[in-house]
OpenMM code with the backbone's topology and positions (N, CA, C; nanometers):
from openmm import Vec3, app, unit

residues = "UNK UNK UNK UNK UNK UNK UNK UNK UNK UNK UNK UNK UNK UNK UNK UNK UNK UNK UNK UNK UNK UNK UNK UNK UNK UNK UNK UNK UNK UNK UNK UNK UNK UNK UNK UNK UNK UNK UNK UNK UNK UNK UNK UNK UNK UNK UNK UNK UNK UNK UNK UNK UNK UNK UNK UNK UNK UNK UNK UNK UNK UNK UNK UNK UNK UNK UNK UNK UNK".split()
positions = [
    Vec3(10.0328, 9.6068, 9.4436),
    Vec3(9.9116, 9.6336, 9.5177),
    Vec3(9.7881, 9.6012, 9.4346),
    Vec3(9.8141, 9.5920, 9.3061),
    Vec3(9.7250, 9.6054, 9.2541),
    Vec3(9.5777, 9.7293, 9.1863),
    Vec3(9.4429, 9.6603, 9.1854),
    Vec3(9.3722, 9.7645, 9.1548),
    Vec3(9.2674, 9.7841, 9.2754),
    Vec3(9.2322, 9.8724, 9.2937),
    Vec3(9.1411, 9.8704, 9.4571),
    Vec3(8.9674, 9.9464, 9.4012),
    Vec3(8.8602, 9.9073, 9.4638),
    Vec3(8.7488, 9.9515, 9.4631),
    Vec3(8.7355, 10.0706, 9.5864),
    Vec3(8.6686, 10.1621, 9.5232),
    Vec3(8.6724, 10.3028, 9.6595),
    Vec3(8.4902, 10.3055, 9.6620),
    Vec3(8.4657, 10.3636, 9.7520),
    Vec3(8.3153, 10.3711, 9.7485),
    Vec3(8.3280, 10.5097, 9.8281),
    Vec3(8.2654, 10.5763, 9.7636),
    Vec3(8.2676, 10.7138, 9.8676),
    Vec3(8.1568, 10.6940, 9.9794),
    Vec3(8.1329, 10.8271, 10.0884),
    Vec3(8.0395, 10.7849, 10.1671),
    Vec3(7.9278, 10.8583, 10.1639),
    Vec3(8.0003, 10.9999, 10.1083),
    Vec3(7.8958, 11.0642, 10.0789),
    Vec3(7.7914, 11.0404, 9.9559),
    Vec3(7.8299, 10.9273, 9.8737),
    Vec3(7.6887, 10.8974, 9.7408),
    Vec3(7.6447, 10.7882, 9.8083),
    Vec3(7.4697, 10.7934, 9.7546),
    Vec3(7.3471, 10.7150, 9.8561),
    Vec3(7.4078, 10.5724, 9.7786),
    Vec3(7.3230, 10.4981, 9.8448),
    Vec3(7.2479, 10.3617, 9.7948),
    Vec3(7.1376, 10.3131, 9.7390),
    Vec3(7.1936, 10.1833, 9.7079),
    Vec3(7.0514, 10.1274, 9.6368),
    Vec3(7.0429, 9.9892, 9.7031),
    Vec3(6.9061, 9.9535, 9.7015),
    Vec3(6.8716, 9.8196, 9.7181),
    Vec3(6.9363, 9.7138, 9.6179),
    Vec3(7.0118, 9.5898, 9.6916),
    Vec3(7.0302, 9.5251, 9.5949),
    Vec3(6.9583, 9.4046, 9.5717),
    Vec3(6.9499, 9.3681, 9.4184),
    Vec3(6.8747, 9.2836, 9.3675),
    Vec3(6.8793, 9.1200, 9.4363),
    Vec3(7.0016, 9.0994, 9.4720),
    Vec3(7.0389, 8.9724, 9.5333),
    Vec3(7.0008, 8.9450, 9.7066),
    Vec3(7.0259, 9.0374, 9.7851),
    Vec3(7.0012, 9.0256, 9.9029),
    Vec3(6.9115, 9.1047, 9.9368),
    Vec3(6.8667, 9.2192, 9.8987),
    Vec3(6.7802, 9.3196, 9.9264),
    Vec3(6.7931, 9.4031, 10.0296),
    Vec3(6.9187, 9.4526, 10.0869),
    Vec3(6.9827, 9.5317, 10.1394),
    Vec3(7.0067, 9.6663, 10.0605),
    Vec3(6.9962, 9.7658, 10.1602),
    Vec3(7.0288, 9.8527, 10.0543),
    Vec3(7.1517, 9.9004, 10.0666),
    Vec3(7.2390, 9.8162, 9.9873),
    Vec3(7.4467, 9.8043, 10.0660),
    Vec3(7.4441, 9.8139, 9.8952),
    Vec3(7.3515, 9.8710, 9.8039),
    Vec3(7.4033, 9.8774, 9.6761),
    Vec3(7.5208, 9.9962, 9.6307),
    Vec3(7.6309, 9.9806, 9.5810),
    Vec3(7.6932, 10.1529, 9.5519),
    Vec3(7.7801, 10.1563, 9.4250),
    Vec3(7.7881, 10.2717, 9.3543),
    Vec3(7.9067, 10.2854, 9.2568),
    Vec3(8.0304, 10.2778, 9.3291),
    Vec3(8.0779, 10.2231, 9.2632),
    Vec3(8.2235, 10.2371, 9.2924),
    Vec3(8.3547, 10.2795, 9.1763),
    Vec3(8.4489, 10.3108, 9.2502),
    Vec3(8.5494, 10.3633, 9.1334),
    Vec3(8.6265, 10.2560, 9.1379),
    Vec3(8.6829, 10.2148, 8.9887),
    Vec3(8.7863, 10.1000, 8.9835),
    Vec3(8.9147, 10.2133, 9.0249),
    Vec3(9.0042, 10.1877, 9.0641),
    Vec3(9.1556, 10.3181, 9.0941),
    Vec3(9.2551, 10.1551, 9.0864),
    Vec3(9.3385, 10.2647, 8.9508),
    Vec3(9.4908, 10.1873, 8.9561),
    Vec3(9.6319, 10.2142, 9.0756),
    Vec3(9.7128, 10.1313, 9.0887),
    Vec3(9.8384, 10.2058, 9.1716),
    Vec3(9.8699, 10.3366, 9.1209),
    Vec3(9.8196, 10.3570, 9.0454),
    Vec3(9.8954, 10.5495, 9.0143),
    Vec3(9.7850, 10.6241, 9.0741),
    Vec3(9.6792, 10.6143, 9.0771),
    Vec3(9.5628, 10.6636, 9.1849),
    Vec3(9.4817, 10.7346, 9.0465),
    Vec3(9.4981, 10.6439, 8.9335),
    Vec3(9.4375, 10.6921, 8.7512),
    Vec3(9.2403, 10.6289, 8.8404),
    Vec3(9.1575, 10.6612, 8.7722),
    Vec3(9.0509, 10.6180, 8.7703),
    Vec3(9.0075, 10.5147, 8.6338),
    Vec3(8.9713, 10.3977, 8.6479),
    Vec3(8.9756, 10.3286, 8.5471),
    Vec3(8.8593, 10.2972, 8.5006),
    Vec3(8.7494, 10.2958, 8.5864),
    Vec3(8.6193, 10.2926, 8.5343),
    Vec3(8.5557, 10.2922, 8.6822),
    Vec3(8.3839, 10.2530, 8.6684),
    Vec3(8.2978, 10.2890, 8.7862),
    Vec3(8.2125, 10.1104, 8.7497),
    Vec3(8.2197, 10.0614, 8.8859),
    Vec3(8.0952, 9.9460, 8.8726),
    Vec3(8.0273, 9.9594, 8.9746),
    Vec3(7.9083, 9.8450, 8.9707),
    Vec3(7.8165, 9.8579, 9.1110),
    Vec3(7.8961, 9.7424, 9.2127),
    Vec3(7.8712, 9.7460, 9.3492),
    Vec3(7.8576, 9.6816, 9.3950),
    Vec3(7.8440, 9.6811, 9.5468),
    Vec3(7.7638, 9.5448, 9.6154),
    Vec3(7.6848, 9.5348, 9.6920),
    Vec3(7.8026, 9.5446, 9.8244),
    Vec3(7.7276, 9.5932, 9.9669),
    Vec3(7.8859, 9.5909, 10.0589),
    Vec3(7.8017, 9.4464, 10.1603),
    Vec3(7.6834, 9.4241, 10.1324),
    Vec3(7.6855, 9.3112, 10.2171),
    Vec3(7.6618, 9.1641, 10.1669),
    Vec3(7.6424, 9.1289, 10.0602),
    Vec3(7.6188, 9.0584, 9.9954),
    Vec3(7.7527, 8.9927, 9.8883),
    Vec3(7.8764, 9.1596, 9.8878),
    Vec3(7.9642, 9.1264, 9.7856),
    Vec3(7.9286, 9.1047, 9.6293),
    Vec3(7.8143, 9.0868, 9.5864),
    Vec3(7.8116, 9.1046, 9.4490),
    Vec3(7.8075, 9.1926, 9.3471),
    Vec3(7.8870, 9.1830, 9.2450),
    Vec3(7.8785, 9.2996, 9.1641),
    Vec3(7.8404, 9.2696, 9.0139),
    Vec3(7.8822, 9.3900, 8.9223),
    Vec3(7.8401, 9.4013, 8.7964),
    Vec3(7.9683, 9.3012, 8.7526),
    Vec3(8.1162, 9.2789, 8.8364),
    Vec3(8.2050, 9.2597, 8.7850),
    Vec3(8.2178, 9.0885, 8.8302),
    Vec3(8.1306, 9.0886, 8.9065),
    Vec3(8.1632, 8.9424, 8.9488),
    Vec3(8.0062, 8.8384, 8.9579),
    Vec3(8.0257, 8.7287, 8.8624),
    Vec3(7.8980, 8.6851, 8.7973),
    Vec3(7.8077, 8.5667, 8.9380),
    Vec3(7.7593, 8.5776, 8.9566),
    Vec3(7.6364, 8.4751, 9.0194),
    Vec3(7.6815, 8.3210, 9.0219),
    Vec3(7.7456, 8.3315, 9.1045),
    Vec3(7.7959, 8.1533, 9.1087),
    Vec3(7.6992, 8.0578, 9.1090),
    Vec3(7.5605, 8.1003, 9.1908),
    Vec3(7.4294, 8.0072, 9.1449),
    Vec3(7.4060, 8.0055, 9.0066),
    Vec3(7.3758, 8.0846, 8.9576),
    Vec3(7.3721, 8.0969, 8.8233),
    Vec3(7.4189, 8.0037, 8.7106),
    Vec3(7.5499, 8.0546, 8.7552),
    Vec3(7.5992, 7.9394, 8.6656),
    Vec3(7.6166, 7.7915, 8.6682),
    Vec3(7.5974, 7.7414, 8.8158),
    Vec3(7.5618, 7.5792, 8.8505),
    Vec3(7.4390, 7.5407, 8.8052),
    Vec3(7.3399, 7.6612, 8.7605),
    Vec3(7.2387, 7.5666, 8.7630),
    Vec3(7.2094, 7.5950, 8.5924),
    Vec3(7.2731, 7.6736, 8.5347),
    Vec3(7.2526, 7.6673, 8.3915),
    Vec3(7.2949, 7.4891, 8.3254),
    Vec3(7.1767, 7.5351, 8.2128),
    Vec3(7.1680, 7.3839, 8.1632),
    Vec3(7.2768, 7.3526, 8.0528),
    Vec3(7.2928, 7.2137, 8.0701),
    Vec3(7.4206, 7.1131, 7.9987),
    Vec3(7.3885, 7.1662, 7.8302),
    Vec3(7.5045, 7.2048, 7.7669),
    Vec3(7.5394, 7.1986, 7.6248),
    Vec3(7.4603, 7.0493, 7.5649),
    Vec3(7.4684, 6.9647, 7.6088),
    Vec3(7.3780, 6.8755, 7.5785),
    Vec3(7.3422, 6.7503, 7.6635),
    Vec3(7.2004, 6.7040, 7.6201),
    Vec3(7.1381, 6.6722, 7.6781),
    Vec3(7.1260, 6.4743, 7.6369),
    Vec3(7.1481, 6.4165, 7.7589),
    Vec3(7.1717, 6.2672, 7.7189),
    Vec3(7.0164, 6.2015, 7.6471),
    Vec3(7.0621, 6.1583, 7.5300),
    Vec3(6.9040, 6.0642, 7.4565),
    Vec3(6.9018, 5.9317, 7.5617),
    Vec3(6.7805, 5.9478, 7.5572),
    Vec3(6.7014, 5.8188, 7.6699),
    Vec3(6.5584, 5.7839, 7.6099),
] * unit.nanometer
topology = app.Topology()
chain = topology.addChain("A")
for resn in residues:
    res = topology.addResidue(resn, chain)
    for name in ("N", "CA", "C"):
        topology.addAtom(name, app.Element.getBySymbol(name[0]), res)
């Protein structure tokens, strides 16, 4: 099954930085034994989190190097 993200309903939200929804929330990482493994953020409409990096981001970061012309 793997590891699953829980979001409770009763803790608020936050605006998130990417879409500006406020679908921001902690979440609990939970293993198959139902152990708690840690807490990250993340967004419920947008999908982004602390755990998963900005795919724009990284397309538009610049080349290790740069061609002489």
């Amino acid at each position: 099954m793997g590891t699953q993200l829980r979001i409770s309903r009763e803790d608020g939200s936050l605006p998130c930085e990417v879409c500006g929804f406020p679908t921001m929330h902690v979440a609990q990482v939970v293993a198959d034994d139902g152990s708690i493994l840690g807490r990250t953020l993340i967004c419920t409409t947008c999908q982004r989190g602390r755990h998963r990096p900005d795919a724009a981001a990284e397309t538009e970061a610049p080349p290790d190097e740069v061609p002489a012309g």
